[in-house]
N, C-alpha and C positions, 0 to 999 in steps of 0.2 A: 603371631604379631611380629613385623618386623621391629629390629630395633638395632641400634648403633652405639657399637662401644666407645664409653668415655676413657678409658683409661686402659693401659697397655701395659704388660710387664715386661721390664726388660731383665736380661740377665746377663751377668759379664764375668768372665774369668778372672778370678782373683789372682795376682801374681803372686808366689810362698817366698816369706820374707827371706830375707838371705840372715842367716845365722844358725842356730842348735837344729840338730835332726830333729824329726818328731819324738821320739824315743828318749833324748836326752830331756828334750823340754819338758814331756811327762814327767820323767824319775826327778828333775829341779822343782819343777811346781808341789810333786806329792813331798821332796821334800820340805818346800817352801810350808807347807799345810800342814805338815806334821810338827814340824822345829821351831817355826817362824810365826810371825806376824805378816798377813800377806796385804803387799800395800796399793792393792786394786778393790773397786768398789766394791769386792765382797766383802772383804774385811779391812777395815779404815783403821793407822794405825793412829788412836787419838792422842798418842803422846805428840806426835807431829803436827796436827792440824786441832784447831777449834771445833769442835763441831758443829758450829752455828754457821762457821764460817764455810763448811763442807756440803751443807744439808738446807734442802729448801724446807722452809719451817713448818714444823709439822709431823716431818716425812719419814717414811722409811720404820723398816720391821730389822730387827737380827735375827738372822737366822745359825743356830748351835751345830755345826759340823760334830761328827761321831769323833770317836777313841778322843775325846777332851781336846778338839780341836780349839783353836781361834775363832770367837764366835766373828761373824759377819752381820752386814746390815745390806739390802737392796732397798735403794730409798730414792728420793730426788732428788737431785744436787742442785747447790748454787749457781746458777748463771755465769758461767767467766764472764771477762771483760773483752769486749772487739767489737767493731764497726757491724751494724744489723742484727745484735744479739738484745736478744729483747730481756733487757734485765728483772722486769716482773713476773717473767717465766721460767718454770726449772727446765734443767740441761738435765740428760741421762745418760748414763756412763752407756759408750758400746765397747768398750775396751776390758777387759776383765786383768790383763797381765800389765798396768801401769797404775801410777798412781792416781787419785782423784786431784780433779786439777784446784777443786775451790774458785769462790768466788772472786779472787784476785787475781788468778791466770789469765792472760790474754791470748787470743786464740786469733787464726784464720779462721774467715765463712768461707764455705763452698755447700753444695748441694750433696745431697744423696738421695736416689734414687730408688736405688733397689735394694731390698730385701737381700737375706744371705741364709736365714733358715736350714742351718746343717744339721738338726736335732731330727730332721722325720718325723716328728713328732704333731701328725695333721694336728690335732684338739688345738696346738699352740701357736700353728701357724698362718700368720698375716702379709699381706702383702703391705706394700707404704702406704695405700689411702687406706687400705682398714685401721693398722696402726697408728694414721695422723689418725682417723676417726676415733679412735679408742683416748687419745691424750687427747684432742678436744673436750671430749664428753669428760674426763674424768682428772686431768690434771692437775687440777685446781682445789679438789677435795681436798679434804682435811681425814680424811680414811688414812690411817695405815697400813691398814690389808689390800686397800686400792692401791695406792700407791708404791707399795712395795711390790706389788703386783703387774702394774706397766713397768716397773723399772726389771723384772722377770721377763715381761715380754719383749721390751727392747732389748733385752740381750739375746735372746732367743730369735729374735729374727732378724738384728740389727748387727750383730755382732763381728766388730772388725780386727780382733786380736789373729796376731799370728798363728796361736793356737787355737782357735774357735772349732775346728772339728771335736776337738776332744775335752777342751772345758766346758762347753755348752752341754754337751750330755751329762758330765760330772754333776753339771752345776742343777741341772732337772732332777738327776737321781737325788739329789743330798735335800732340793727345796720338798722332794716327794715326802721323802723320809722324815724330814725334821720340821717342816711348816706346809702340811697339808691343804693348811687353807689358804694361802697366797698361789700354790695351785692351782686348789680350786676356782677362785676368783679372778689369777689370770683364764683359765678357760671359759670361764661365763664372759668375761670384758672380752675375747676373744669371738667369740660366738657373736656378742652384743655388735659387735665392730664390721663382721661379716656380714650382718641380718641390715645392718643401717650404713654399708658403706654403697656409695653408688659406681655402679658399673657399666651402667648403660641407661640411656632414656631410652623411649619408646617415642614414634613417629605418630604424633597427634595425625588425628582422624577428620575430617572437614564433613562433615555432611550439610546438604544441599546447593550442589554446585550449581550456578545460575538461578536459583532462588531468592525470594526475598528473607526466608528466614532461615537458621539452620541450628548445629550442635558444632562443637570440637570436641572431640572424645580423645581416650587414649594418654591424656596427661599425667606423669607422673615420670617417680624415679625406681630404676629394680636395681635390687644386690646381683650378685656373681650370680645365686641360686636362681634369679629367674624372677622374686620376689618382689611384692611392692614394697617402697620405704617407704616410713609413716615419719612424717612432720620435719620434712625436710623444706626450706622455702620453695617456692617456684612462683615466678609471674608469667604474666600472657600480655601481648603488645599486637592488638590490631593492625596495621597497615592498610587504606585503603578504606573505601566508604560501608565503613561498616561500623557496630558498637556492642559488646559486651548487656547483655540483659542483667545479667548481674550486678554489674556494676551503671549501665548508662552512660558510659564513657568508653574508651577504645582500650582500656587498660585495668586488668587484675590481678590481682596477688592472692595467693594465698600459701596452705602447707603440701604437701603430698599425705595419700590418704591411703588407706587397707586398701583400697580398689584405684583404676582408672579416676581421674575427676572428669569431668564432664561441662562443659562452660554453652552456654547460648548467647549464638550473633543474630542482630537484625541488622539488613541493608539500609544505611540513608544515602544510598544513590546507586549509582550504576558500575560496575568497573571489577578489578582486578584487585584481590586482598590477599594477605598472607597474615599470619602470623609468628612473630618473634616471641618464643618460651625461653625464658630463665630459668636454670634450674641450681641451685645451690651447692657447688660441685666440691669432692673429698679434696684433699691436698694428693697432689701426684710426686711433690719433694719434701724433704724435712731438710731444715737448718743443719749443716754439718760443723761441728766448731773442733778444729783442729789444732792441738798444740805444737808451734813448731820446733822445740826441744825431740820429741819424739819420746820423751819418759813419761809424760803426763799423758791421762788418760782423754782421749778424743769424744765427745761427744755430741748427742743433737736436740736439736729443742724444734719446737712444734708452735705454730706455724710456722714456713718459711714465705709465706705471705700472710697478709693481712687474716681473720680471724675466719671470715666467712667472705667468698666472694661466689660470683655467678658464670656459667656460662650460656653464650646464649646461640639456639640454634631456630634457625628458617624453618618454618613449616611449608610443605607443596600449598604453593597457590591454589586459589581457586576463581571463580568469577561469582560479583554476587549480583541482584538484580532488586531492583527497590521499585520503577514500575515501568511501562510497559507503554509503547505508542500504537495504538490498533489503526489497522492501514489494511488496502483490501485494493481490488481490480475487478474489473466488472468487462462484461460482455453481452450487447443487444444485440437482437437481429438488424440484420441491415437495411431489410425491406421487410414493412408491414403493409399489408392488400385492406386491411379492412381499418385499420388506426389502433387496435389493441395491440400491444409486446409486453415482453417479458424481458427485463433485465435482472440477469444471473450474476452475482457476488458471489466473490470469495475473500472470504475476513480471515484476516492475520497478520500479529504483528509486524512494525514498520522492523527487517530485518537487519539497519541500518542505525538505530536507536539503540539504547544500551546492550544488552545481551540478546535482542532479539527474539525473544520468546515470552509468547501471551501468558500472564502471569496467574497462578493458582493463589487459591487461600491455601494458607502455610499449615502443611499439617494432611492436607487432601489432597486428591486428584481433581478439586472441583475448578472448573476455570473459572475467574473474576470474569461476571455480566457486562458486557458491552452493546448500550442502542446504539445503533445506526440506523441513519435518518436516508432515504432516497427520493428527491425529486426531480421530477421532469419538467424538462423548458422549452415551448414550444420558442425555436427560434425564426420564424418565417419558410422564405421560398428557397434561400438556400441553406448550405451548411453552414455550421459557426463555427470560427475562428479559437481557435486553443486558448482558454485562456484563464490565469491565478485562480480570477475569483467573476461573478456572475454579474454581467452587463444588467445595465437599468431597465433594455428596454426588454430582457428577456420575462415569457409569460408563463407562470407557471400554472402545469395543467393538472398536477397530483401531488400528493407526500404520502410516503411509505414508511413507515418505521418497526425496525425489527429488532429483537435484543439475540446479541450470537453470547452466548454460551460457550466461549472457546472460539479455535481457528474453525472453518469449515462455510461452507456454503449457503446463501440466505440467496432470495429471489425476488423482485417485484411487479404486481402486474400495475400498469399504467393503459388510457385509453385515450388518445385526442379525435378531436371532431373534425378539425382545419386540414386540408392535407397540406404536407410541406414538410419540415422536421424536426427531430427533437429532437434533445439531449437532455443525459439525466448523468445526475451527480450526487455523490453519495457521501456521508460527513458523520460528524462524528464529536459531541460537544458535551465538555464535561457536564456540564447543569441540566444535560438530559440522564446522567445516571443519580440513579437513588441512593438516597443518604443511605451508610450502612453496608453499601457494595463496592466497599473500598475505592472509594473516588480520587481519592487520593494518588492511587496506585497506576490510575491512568495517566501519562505525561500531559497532554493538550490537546484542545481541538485538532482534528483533520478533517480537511477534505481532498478528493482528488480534482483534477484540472477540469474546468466547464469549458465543454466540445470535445475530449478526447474523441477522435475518431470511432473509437472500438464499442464508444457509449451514446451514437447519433444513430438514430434510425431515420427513417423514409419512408411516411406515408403517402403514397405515390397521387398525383393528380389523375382527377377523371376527364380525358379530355368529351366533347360532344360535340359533332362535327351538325351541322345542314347544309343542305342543297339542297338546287332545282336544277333538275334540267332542261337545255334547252336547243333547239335546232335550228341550225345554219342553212339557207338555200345557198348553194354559188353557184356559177355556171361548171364548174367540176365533178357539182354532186352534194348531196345531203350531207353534212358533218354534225355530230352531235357535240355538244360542249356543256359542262355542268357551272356552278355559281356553287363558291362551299364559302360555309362562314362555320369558322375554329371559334370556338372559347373553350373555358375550364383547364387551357395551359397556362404552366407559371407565366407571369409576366414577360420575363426577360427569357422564354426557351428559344432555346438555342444559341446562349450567350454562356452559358456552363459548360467549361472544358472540363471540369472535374478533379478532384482533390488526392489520389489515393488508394479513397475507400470507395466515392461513388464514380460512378462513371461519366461523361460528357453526355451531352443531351443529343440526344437523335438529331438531326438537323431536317428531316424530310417526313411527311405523308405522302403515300404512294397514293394514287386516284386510277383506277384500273373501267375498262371498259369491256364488260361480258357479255357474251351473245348464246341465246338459247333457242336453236333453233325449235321452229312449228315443230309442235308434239310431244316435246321435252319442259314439263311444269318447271317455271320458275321457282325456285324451293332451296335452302339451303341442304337439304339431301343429294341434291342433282346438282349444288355448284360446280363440284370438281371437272363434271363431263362438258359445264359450259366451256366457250370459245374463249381465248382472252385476246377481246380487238386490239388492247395498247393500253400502254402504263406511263403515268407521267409523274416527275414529285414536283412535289406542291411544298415549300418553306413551312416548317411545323412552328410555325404562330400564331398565336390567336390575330383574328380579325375575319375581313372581308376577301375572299381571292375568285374575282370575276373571271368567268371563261375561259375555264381550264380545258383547254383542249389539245388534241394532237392531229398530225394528217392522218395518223391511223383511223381518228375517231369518225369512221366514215361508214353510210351506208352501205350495205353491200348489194348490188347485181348481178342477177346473172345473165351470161350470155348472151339472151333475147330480150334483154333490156328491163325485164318486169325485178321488184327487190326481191332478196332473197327475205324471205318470210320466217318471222319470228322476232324475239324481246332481246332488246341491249339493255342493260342494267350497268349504273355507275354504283364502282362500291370504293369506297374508301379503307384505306388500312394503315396502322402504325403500331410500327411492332413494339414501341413503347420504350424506357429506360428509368432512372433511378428516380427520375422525378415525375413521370408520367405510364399512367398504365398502358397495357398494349389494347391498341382499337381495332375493330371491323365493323361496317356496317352490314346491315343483313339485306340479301338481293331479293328481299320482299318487300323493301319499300317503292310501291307504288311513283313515286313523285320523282323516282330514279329510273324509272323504266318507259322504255322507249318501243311498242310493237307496232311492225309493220305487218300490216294484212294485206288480203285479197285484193280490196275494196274500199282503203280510207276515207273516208269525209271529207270533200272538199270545200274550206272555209273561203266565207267571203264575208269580208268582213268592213264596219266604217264608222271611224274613230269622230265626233265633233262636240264642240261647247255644250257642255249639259244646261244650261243657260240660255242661249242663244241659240244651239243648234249650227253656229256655223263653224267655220275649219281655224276661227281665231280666238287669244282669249288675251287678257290682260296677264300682265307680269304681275301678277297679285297674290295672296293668302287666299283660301276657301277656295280654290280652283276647282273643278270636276271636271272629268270626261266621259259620256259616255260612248260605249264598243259596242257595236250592235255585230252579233255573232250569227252567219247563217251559216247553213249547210246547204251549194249547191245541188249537190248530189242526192238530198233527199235522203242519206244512208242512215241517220239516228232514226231510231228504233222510238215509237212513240211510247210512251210510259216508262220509261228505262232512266236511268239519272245520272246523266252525267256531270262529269267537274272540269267546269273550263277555268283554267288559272290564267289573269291578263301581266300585266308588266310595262310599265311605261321606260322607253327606253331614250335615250337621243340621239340626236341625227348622227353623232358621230360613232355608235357603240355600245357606249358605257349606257349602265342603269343610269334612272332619274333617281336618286337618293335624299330622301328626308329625315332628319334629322339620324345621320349617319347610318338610314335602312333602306333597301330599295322599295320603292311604291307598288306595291302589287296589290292583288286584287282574287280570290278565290271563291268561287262561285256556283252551287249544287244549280243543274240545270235540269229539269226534266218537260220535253217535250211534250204536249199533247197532239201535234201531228207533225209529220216529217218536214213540212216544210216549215214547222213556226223557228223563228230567229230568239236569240239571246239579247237583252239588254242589259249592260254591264255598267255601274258607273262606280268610276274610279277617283276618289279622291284624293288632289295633292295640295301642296304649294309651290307655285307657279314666280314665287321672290324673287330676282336676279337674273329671271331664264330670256329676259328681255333679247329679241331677234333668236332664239332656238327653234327648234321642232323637235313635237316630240311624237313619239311611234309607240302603237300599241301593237305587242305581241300577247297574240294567245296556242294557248293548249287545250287542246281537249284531252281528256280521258276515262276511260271508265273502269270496272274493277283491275283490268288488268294493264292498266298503264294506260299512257298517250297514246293518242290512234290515229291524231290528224294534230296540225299545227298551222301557224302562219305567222312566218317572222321574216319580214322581207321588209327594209329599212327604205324603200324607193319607195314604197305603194304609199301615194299620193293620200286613198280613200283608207289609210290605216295612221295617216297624222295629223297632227292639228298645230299651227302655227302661234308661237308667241310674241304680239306684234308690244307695241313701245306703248304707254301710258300717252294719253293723250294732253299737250300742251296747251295749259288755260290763257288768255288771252291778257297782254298788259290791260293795266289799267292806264282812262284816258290822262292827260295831264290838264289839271284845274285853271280855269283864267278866269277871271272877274270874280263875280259876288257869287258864292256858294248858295246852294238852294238845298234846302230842306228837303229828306225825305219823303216826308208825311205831305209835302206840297207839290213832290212828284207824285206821289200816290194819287194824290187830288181828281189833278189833271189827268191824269192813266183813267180813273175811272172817266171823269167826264166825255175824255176820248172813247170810250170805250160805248158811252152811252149813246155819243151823236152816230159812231159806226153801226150801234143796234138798230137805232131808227131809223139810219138811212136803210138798214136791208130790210127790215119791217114795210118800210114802205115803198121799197122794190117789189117785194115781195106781194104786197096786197093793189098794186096799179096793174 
């Protein structure tokens, strides 16, 4: 265990007074001992002094030097008089060769420091704090085996007489011989002084650094030996958001104990604590009281500060952690095909928030339970904007909730219906943990930001394209051209340049025209080998895109003038992007195919009033026309079925459109002999179309596509005329006396009677 010394010894060379050799001083002093009365605290001469006035009351043993010496006394003296001499305390002679100064001597203070211990004599020797240690504990007694006994040890370690090498051993041998038990009793108060003087603290111990709850270990105080001291004070001073369990407040005191003490912190908050230990420390000086005559004897008194004081030392910081913000990051796919995803979490605390670490119950390895909640919002057709907290008009399409057990990874699956996009956001609120799971421990609600980029998917649109195809005569040649109507794209595609994460929106469908020749099945197995006549892009938007055509899109000749034989198929493709899937259509749909044979069907064909029959109709609602469909050539196949598609077109081009769809007309036809004709009627509204014409184009075809057509915008016998509503005639203007109704009626009839009769009897003359 590391630990750090309080107290230091120092030691200094004593300068040897200037006067008698050693030798002479001996043979003066043993004179002195033999002949004399010696007038140092061993032996006090009381003809000279009071001895009340010498002796702190109480105090002090005589001790009988051998051959009939001078008896002696080792006692505690009166306090002299000077500035910082604490008169309620005894002074102790360390001078053996002068006189006792008495309580009416006035002295100099100064310090002393160190220890002088010339005797060798370990059992007896102390350093200054054991010796203040030893006059605290026991100065005050009313013992005079005690007391005669520090004032033993203070000369024996204190000793500042000129002669100290050689009276101090005298003065051990004679206390041996003649007061056995003031020996004895210095050695125990010696011992006693060593075992409970302090030497060193020891570096309190912090357990659970970044925790909410923990220990200090390690408190206390040891002697030189290594030892603990027993009931020495010591306090503890929190710093920092924390508090003592013992006490419930940030501050303790107590004693030092046989062992380590051991204290317990709990965190109320987040941050950085220390600790400030007190510990009750020995005296490092004793009071030096010096008489400045130089005949009187020098002595010190104990304390040279106040009675008991502390010092106090920093313990290594720690961090403590009271609770914890759970915070997490998430990641979806970017593109879902079918509308199911799976958003991936990763929970852990916010590392920004106290100490940053998801917090345990105190004592385990267990992590405090945290639900988090995840929902998804579907936001529309495009992405959503970053944003605090979640828009009104977003819709929510799932909740997930999972409880994490610690940091680590949770998952959720979610499934929308709508294509377009989501975003899912994930939170975190205290009144969703249960009472008991330390709720407290949690800081506040979290959520992350609704639309992070990383947490929007894309369930992609399905576009669905239609057409027809349809054929152009010109004097240049046959040209095919198709009609495609888009839906199932966003609204606004191709207005998305894109944010980031998703990409811009295609801006084109490509419209491709394939040729397979005779003998080669139309099939998507055999597409690769077809031809490709021409490709054109078509604006990827929904609606209507009439007659999409190119000069490529052209029949082909050969040589000697007859077509080159075999099927053109229109296909459509788009390779799709973030918000719409990739399209093809398949070159088996019939209604895109276009074959030219041997022998096609030559249509003859003649469009009028289904009503009337004639080539006119009013500009009106409930309009009809019927197409009367032959085949010159006689080429349909009697019992065979085929489908003739019509199309009311006008004079200029464009389809006739009804209520924003063209007016067509599709119709299973099955001959029962080659020459029977087609009647077809096609119903429109004729509203607005006042001075138009309109043209019917038809198609035949049978399983394998078109095989004959006729769209020729001139042919007189394939249109029918919409003339002007006919103008009713004013009414007459009134003169004279108005006549009745029911009195023209009158007259009507009578007229009507003399006209019967007159032919009646034409008739019968």
């Amino acid at each position: 265990m590391a630990h750090t010394p309080i107290f230091h010894k120092r030691y200094n060379k004593r300068r040897t007074p200037p006067g008698l050799s050693p030798l002479a001083i001996l043979f003066t002093l043993m004179l002195a001992i033999l002949y004399t009365q010696p007038s140092h605290a061993l032996s006090i001469p009381t003809n000279r002094h009071d001895e009340s006035a010498l002796f702190f009351p109480g105090s002090g043993v005589t001790v009988t030097t051998p051959q009939g010496g001078t008896p002696v006394r080792l006692a505690a003296l009166a306090p002299p008089k000077g500035a910082g001499v604490n008169s309620s305390l005894p002074a102790w002679c360390v001078e053996l060769d002068n006189d006792a100064p008495g309580g009416g001597a006035v002295v100099q203070v100064s310090s002393l420091k160190e220890t002088v211990n010339v005797s060798g004599d370990a059992g007896l020797q102390l350093t200054t704090a054991q010796l203040a240690t030893a006059l605290d504990a026991h100065q005050l007694e009313r013992n005079s085996v005690t007391l005669a006994a520090l004032a033993y040890l203070v000369h024996v370690n204190m000793e500042q007489g000129h002669e100290a090498t050689t009276l101090i051993p005298w003065l051990i041998k004679h206390v041996k011989q003649n007061r056995a038990d003031i020996d004895a009793r210095a050695r125990e108060l010696a011992q006693e002084a060593r075992s409970s003087t302090a030497h060193s603290y020891e570096t309190i111990q912090p357990t659970g650094n970044k925790q909410y709850e923990g220990t200090v270990e390690n408190i206390g105080l040891k002697n030189a030996s290594g030892q603990w001291i027993v009931g020495r004070k010591i306090t503890a001073k929190i710093e920092g958001p924390a508090i003592f369990l013992e006490t419930g407040t940030t501050e303790w005191a107590g004693v030092s104990q046989p062992n380590a003490v051991m204290l317990h912190w709990r965190a109320t908050g987040n941050g950085d604590v220390k600790i400030i230990q007190g510990y009750e420390k020995s005296a490092e000086e004793l009071l030096y009281l010096v008489h400045p005559d130089g005949k009187i004897q020098n002595t010190i008194q104990y304390p040279h500060q106040p009675h008991s004081y502390f010092t106090n030392v920093e313990s290594p910081g720690w961090r403590v952690q009271y609770d914890f913000q759970p915070s997490g990051v998430s990641h979806v796919q970017k593109i879902t095909e079918t509308g199911s995803f799976t958003d991936s979490f990763e929970a852990y605390a916010d590392p920004n928030y106290g100490n940053g670490i998801w917090a345990k119950f105190y004592g385990t390895d267990t992590y405090i339970p945290v639900t988090y909640r995840a929902t998804a919002y579907y936001v529309g057709e495009l992405p959503p904007a970053k944003a605090s907290s979640v828009p009104k008009e977003a819709e929510v399409i799932g909740t997930v909730t999972h409880v994490a057990h610690g940091p680590g990874k949770l998952s959720a699956d979610f499934t929308t219906k709508k294509p377009g996009f989501v975003t899912v956001v994930w939170s975190v609120e205290k009144n969703m943990l249960k009472e008991g799971e330390n709720r407290d421990r949690v800081a506040g609600k979290w959520a992350d930001y609704f639309g992070i980029p990383e947490e929007t998917t894309s369930f992609k649109h399905r576009a669905d394209v239609d057409s027809s195809l349809s054929i152009r005569e010109t004097k240049s040649g046959t040209y095919l051209v198709d009609d495609i109507w888009i839906h199932g794209l966003p609204s606004d595609h191709g207005k998305f340049t894109g944010d980031g994460r998703f990409a811009a929106d295609e801006q084109h469908i490509t419209q491709s025209l394939l040729f397979f020749p005779e003998g080669l099945t139309v099939s998507e197995e055999n597409r690769a080998k077809a031809t490709v006549v021409g490709s054109v892009k078509v604006p990827a938007t929904n609606g209507f895109h009439p007659s999409i055509g190119d000069s490529t899109f052209k029949i082909a000749y050969n040589k000697d003038g007859s077509p080159v034989l075999g099927t053109y198929v229109f296909v459509t493709s788009f390779k799709g992007d973030d918000r719409v899937e990739p399209f093809e259509s398949k070159v088996t749909d019939v209604k895109e195919q276009y074959t030219v044979k041997a022998s096609p069907p030559e249509l003859k064909t003649t469009a009028t009033n289904t009503s009337t029959g004639e080539k006119t109709m009013l500009p009106e609602p409930k309009q009809s026309i019927t197409d009367r469909v032959c085949d010159t050539k006689k080429s349909l196949k009697p019992g065979k079925t085929y489908t003739i598609s019509t199309q009311l077109m006008l004079d200029d081009g464009k389809p006739l459109m009804n209520n924003g769809k063209p007016v067509t007309v599709t119709t299973q036809f099955t001959p029962k002999s080659a020459d029977e004709c087609a009647n077809i009627v096609i119903p429109f509204d004729a509203t607005g179309l006042e001075n138009r014409k309109i043209v019917v184009f038809e198609n035949v075809a049978d399983e394998h596509g078109i095989i004959s057509f006729h769209h020729d915008l001139t042919d007189t016998d394939q249109t029918v005329s919409v003339t002007p509503s006919p103008t009713p005639p004013p009414n007459l203007v009134k003169t004279g006396v108005g006549i009745s109704a029911s009195v023209i009626a009158m007259f009507s009839l009578i007229g009507s009677g003399i006209g019967m009769l007159r032919l009646r009897r034409q008739d019968s003359a």
